[in-house]
N, C-alpha and C positions, 0 to 999 in steps of 0.2 A: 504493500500500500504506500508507502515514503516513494517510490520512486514515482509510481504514478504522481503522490501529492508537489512531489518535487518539478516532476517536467509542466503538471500545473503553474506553478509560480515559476517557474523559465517563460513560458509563455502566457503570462500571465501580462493586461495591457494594464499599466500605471499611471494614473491622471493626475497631476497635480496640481490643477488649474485652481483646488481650492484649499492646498494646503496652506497654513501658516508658516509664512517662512523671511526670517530674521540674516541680514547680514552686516556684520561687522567688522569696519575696516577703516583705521584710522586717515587712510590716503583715499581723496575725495574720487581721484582717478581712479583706484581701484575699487573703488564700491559702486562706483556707476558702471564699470565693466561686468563688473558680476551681476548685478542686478540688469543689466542689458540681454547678459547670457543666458538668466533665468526667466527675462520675458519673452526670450526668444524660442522657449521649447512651454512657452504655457503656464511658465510660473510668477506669480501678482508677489513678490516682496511685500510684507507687511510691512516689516521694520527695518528701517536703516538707522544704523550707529556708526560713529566715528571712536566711541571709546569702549570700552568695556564697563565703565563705570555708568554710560547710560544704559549699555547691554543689561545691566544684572538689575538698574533700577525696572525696566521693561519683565525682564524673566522673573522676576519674584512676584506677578501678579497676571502676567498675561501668556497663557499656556501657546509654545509653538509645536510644529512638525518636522521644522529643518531649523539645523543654524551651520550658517557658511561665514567662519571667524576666521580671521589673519592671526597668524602666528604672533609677529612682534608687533608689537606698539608699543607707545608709552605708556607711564606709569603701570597701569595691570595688563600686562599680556593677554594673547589667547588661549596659551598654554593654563595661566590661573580660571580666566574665565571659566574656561570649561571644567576645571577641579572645581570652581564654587556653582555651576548650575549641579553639574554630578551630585553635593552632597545639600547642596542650601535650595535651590530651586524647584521643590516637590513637584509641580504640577509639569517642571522640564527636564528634571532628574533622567527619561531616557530618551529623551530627543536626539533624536541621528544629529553628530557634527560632524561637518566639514573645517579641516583647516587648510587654509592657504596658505603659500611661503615661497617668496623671491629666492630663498635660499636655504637648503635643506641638508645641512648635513646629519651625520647619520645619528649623531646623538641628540640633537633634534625631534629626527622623526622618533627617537625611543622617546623622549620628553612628550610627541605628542600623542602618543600610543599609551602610555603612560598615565595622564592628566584623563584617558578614557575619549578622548577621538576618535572615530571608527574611519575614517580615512584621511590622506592627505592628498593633497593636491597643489603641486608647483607651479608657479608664476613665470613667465605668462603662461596661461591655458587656452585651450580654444574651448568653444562651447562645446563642442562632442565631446571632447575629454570631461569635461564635469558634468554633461547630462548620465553622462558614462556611470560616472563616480557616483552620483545621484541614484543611480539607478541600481548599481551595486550595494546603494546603503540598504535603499529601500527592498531590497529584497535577502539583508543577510540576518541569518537565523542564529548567530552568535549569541546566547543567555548573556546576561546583565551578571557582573559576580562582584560582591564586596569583599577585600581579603584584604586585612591591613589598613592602611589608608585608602586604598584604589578600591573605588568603584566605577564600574562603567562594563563596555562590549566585553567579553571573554578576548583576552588578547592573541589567543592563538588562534592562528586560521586554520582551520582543517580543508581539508578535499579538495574545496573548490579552489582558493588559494584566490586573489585580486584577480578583479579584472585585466585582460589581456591588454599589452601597449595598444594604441591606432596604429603601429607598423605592423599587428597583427593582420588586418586585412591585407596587406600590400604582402603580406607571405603568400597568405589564400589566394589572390591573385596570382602571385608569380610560378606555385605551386602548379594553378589550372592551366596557367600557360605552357609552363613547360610537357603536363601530360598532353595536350592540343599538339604540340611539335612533334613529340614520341610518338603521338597517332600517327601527325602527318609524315615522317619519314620512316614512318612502317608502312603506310600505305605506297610509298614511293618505291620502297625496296620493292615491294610483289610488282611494281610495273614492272 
């Protein structure tokens, strides 16, 4: 029964036209890119922040379904952010985050895996990359675990592992290509 209920939610079509959905990001430039990219596949931005200090006045009374938060800023990060919606903000405690980050290195991405972010995503992105990531959220099955200080996604990935790069198509393509030549110069040997 799991697998049927599984290839269910693979093919399963995901609307988010009425989701709630918060993004924060201290750079005026990058909040209107994101919020550009989110009304570009059907998603209405409720809330825009430039800090995290309005983010958490926003989260501690008004429940969302997404938050798409920048890694660094000033004063409180999005690394804290997300640690204080995790254990302070009951009614957002397990809203899917996204973080963003111009720059990512690997201790980092443990810092944002950590604070209970379920994915990252680096700057610049294109919009299919984070409809991408959006869609990955929305559909992963990881239990919520508290142990320690950390609450948030089960940090290990099982099975499925992240979604594939976008050079994964341009493999599939080069893949089809090349069995089309292998036909066509099998067909050519029997002339």
């Amino acid at each position: 029964m799991s697998g049927v209920g599984e290839a269910l939610r693979e093919s399963a079509v995901i609307n988010l036209t009425s989701a709630t959905t918060m993004v924060v990001d201290d750079s005026s430039f990058g909040l209107d890119l994101t919020c550009q990219a989110l009304r570009g596949f059907g998603i209405r931005t409720s809330y825009t922040c430039q800090s995290a200090a309005e983010a958490m006045e926003i989260l501690a009374d008004q429940p969302i379904d997404l938050l798409v938060v920048d890694c660094e800023m000033p004063s409180v990060d999005g690394y804290e952010l997300v640690r204080w919606m995790r254990r302070s903000a009951q009614a957002n405690a397990l809203a899917p985050v996204i973080m963003t980050a111009a720059h990512m290195r690997r201790s980092k991405l443990t810092e944002a895996r950590d604070c209970g972010a379920n994915f990252v995503v680096t700057k610049p992105f294109s919009a299919a990359t984070l409809l991408e990531r959006i869609v990955w959220v929305a559909r992963d099955v990881r239990p919520f675990l508290e142990v320690g200080d950390y609450f948030g996604p089960d940090r290990r990935i099982r099975d499925r592992g992240p979604p594939s790069d976008e050079r994964r198509a341009a493999v599939i393509r080069k893949a089809a290509f090349d069995a089309e030549q292998a036909e066509r110069d099998a067909v050519e040997d029997d002339q």
